[in-house]
Phi, psi and omega in degrees: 000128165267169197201139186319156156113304205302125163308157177196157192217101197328055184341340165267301173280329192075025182285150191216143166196215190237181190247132181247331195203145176259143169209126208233110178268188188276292202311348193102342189253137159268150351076129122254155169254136186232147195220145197278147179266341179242164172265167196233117191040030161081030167243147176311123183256103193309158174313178191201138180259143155231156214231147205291332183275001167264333180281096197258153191242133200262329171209177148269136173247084182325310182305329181290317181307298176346291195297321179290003148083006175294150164273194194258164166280149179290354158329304186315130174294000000 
């Protein structure tokens, strides 16, 4: 299961970051947006939408939750 927060890692491209917004349509499919964690020549790498089935979640990242003041998923152990 993913979660805001989650490092994640594209299975087709292999772009890897971290998931900022969830998008859940009527049609049934989710949506992640996942935003890149390093820059590309010290510029900002835009975000990116991925549909939940390409996308594997590589760790958690306690610390963005931290700064962002988010709680852990009731999931979390």
């Amino acid at each position: 299961m993913i979660h805001l927060g989650d490092c994640v890692r594209d299975t087709v491209s292999g772009f890897t970051g971290i998931v900022i917004a969830k998008a859940e349509y009527m049609s049934g499919i989710t949506k992640y947006c996942v935003e890149a964690i390093e820059l590309d020549n010290g510029k900002l790498i835009s975000e990116y939408w991925f549909d939940e089935w390409r996308i594997l979640s590589t760790d958690r990242a306690p610390a963005m939750m931290e700064i962002r003041g988010l709680k852990p998923h009731k999931d979390d152990p």
